[in-house]
C-alpha positions as CSV (number, residue, x, y, z in Angstrom):
1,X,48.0,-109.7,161.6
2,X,51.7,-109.8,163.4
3,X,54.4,-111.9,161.4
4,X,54.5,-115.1,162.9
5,X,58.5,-115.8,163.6
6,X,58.9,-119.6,164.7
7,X,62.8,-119.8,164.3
8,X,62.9,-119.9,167.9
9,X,61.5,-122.7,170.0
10,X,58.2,-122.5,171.3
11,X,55.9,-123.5,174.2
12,X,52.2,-124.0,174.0
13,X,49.7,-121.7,176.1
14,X,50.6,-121.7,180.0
15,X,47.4,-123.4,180.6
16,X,48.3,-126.1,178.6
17,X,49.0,-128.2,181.6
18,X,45.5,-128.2,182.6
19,X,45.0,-129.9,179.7
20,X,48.1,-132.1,180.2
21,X,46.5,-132.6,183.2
22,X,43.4,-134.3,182.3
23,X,45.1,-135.9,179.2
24,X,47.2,-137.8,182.5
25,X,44.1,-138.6,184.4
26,X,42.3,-139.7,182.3
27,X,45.3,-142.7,181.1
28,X,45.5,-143.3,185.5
29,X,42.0,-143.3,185.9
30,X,42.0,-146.3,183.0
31,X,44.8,-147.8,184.5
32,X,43.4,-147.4,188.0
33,X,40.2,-149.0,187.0
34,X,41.5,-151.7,184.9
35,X,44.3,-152.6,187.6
36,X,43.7,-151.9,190.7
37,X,39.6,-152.5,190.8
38,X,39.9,-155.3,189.2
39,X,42.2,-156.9,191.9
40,X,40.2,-155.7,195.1
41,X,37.1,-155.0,193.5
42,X,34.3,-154.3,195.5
43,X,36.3,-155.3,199.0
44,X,37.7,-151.1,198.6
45,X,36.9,-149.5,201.4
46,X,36.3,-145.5,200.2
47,X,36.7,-144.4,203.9
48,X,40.2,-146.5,204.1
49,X,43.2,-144.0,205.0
50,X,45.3,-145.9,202.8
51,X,43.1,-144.8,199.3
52,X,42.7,-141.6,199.9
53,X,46.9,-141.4,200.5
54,X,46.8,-143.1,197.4
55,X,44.9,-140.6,195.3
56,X,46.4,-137.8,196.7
57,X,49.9,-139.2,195.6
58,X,48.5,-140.1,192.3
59,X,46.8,-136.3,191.8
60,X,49.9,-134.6,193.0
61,X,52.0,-136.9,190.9
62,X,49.7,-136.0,187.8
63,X,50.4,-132.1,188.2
64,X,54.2,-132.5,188.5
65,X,53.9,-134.9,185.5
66,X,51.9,-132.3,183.3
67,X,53.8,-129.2,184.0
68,X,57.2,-131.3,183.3
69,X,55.8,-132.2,179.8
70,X,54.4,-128.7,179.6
71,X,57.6,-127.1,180.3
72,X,59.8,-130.1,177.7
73,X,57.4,-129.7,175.3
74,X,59.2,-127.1,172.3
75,X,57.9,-126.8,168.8
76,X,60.1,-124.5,166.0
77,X,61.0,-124.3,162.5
78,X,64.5,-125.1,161.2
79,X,65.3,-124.9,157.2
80,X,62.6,-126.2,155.5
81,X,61.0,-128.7,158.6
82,X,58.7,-128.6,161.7
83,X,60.3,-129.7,164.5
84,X,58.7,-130.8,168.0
85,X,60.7,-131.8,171.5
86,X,59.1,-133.7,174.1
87,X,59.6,-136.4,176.6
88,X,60.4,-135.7,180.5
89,X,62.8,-138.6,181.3
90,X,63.3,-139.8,177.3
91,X,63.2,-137.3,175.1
92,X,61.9,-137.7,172.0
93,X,62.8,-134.8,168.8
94,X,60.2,-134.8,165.8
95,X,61.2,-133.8,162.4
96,X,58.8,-133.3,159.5
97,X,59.7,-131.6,156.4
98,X,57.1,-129.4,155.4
99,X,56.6,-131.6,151.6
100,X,55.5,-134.0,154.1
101,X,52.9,-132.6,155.6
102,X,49.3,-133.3,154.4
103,X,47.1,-131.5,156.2
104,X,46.4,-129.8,159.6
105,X,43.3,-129.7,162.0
106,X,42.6,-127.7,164.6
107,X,40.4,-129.5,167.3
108,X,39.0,-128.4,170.8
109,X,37.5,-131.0,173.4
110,X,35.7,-130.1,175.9
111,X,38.1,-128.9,178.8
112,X,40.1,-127.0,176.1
113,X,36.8,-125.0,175.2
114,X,37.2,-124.0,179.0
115,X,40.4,-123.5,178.9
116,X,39.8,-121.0,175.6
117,X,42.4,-122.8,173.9
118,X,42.7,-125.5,170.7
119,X,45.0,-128.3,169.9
120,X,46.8,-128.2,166.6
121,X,46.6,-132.1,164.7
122,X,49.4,-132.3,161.8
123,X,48.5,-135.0,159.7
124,X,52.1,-136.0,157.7
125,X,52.8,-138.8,155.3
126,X,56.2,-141.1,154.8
127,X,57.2,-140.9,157.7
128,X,57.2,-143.3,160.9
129,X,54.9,-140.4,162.7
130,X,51.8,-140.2,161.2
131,X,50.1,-137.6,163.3
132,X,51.7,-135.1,165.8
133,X,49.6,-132.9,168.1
134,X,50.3,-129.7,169.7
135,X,47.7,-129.4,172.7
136,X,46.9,-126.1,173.3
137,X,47.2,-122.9,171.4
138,X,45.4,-119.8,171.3
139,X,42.9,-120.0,168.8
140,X,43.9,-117.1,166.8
141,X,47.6,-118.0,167.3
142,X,47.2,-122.1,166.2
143,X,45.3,-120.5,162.9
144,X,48.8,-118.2,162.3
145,X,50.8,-121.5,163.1
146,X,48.1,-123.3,160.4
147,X,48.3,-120.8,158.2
148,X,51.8,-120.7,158.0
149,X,52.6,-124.7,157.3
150,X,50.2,-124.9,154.8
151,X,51.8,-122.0,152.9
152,X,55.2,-123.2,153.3
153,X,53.5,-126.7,152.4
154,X,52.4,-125.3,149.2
155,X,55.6,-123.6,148.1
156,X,58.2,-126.9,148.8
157,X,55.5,-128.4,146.7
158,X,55.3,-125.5,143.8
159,X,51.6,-125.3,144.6
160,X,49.0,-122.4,145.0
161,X,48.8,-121.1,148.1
162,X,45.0,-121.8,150.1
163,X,43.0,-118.3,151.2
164,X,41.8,-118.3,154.4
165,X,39.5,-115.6,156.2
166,X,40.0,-115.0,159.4
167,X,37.9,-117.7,161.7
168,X,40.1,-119.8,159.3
169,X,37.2,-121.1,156.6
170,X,37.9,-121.5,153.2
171,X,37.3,-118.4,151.2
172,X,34.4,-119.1,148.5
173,X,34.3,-116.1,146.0
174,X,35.2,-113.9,148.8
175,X,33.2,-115.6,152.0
176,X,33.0,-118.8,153.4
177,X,29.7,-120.1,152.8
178,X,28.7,-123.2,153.8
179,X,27.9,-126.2,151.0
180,X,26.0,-128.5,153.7
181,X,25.2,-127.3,157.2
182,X,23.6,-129.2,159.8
183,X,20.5,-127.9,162.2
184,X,19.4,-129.5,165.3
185,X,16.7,-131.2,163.2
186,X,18.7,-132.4,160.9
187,X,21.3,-133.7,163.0
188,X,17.7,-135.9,164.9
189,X,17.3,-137.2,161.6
190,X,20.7,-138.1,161.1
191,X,20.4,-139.6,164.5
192,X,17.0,-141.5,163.3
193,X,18.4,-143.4,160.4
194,X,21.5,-144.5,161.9
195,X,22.2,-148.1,162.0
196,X,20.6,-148.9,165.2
197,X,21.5,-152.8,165.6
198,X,25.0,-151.8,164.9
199,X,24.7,-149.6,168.0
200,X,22.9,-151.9,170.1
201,X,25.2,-154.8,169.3
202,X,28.2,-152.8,170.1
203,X,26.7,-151.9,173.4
204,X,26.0,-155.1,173.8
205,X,29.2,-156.6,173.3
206,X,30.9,-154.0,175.4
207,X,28.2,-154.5,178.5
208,X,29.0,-158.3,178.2
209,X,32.8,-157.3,178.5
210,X,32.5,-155.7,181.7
211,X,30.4,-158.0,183.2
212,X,32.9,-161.2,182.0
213,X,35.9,-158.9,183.6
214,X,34.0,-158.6,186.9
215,X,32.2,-161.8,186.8
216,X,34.2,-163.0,190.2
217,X,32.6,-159.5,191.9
218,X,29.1,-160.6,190.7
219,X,28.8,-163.9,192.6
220,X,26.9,-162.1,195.3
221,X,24.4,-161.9,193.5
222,X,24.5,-165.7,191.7
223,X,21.4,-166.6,194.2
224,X,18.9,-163.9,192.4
225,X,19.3,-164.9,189.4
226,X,19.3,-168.7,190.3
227,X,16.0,-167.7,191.9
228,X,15.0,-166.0,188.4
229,X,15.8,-168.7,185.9
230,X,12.9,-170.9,186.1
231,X,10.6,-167.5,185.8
232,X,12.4,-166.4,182.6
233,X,12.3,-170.0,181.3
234,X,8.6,-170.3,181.7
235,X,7.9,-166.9,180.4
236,X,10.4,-166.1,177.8
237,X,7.9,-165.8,174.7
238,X,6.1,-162.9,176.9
239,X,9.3,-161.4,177.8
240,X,10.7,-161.3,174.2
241,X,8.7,-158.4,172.9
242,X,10.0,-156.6,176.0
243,X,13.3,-157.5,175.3
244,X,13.1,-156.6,171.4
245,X,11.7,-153.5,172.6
246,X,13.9,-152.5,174.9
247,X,17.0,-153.2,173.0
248,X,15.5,-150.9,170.4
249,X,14.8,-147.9,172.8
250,X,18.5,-148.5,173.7
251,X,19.9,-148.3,170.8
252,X,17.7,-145.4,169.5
253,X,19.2,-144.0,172.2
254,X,23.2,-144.8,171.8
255,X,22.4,-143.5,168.1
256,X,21.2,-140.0,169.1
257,X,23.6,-139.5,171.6
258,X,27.0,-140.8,169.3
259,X,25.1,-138.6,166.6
260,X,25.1,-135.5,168.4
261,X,28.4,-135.1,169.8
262,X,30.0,-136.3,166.4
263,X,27.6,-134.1,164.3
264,X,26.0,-130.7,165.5
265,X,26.9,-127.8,164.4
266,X,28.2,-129.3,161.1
267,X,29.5,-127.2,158.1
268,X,31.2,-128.7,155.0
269,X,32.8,-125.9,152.1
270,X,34.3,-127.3,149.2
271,X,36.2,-125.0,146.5
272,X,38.8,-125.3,144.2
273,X,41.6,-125.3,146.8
274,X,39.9,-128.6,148.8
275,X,37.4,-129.0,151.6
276,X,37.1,-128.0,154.9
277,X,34.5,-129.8,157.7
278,X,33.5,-128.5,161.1
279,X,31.5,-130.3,163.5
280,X,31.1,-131.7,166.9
281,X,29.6,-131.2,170.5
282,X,31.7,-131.6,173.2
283,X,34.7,-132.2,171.2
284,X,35.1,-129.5,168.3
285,X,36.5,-131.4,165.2
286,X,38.2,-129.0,162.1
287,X,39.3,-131.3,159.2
288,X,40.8,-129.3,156.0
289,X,41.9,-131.5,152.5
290,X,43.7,-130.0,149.9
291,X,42.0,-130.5,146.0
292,X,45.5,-132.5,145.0
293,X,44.6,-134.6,148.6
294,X,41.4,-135.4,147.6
295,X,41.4,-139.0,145.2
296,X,37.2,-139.2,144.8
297,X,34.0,-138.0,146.6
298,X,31.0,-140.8,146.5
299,X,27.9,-140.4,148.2
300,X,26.5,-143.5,149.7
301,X,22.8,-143.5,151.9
302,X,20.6,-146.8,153.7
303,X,17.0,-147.6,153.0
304,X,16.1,-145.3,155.8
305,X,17.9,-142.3,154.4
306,X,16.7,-142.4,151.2
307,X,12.9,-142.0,153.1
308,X,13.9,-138.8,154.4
309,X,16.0,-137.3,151.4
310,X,19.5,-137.8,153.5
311,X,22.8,-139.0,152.0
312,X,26.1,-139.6,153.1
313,X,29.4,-137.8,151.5
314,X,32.7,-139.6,151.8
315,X,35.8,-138.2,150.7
316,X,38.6,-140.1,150.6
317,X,42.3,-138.5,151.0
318,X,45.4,-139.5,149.5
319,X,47.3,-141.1,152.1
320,X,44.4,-141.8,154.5
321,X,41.5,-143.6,155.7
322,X,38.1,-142.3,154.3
323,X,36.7,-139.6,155.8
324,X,32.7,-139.7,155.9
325,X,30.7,-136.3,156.1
């Protein structure tokens, strides 16, 4: 493995502003949605000269945007902190000394699993920034730059230095073997005895927002369901059992889904240096808690859990919210 030399400033991976990109759409795309549909609504025209000028701006503004921050965007290593430089028109310089760093993640969503590339998460504590993120590395480069904080982490502290093999898994008497790991089968069972109302009332409440934001682009169709109400009023107890059932299949459904992308492919290792948990679909997750991080480990299950022999681990870091496995 080459030494890893970070006394000069560094940029992320070239492609990084494709995923600077997408990062910026997806913010317009909110703000487009939440602004500018809302005012016109439905009265767009999608054939209208004037939107598709629009877009184009927007796009083309997107791309110079990204590959600005791509190219402001510097992270180096000065004494005994990690600093970070970004910000096209304000610029903004992070400091964090390395005693203030708890822990660092690598994750990988899905366009920077495209991209072959990962983004570096550095959880810190006592200070005003609580997370910083470098977007897109090299994998085998972001586990160097991993590597190499939580070492010099471990020396400002006076602590033992963490083993890591080289996908980046905690080393177990030599190999990283997994403590838990998740199949597709189990991950449909973890799925099964979610808590479904919580899902369906969530979607619920969230379905109900939408249509109380458009409400005024809905009045078209005010005589329908004028025409409706008596049917539903005279028929409700046959319709309820529909209803019941349908929200169920629903949130059956939410469950699963939410399930899958937060929890396939899971692997949790535990040792005496701390814990380490992979998982996720679209969006790769990689969380890693030092043993001195970690204040207790409880496991907790529901009444429909306990039928099929599951439980649920939560550890909870010093310093953070609980993290549930």
């Amino acid at each position: 493995m080459s030494k890893l030399d970070l006394t000069q400033p560094k940029r992320q991976s070239p492609v990084g502003v494709v995923v600077l990109f997408f990062k910026n759409l997806r913010v317009g795309v909110n703000i487009f949605v939440s602004l500018f549909f809302v005012q016109y609504g439905f009265r767009i025209d999608p054939s209208s000269n004037w939107l598709k000028i629009t877009l184009v701006l927007l796009l083309a503004g997107f791309i110079v945007l990204s590959v600005l921050q791509y190219r402001k965007f510097y992270f180096y290593v000065r004494g005994n902190q990690l600093i970070i430089e970004k910000g096209v028109i304000s610029r903004d310089k992070i400091t964090v000394p390395f005693d203030r760093i708890q822990s660092v993640h690598i994750n990988q969503n899905i366009v920077q699993r495209m991209l072959n590339v990962v983004a570096l998460k550095i959880d810190t504590a006592g200070s005003a920034v609580k997370e910083m993120e470098i977007a897109a590395l090299e994998r085998s480069y972001a586990r160097k730059v991993q590597e190499f904080l939580m070492r010099m982490k471990n020396e400002s502290r006076g602590e033992e230095e963490e083993v890591y093999t080289e996908d980046g898994d905690l080393q177990v008497g030599g190999e990283a073997i997994p403590l838990v790991q998740l199949s597709v089968s189990d991950v449909l069972r973890v799925g099964i005895t979610e808590n479904h109302l919580r899902s369906g009332f969530v979607l619920f409440a969230v379905v109900f927002g939408y249509i109380w934001q458009f409400e005024e682009y809905l009045q078209d169709f005010e005589p329908y369901l004028e025409s409706q109400k008596n049917f539903v009023a005279h028929r409700w107890l046959q319709l309820l059992p529909f209803a019941i059932a349908a929200f169920f299949v629903i949130a059956v459904g939410l469950s699963l889904i939410q399930t899958f992308l937060r929890y396939y492919g899971l692997r949790f290792f535990i040792d005496k240096r701390g814990a380490q948990l992979v998982s996720g679909l679209l969006k790769r997750v990689e969380y890693q808690i030092p043993l001195n991080k970690i204040q207790y480990i409880k496991w907790a299950s529901n009444p429909l859990r306990k039928l099929v022999g599951l439980k649920t681990v939560v550890v909870k870091q010093a310093g953070s919210k609980e993290a549930t496995d």
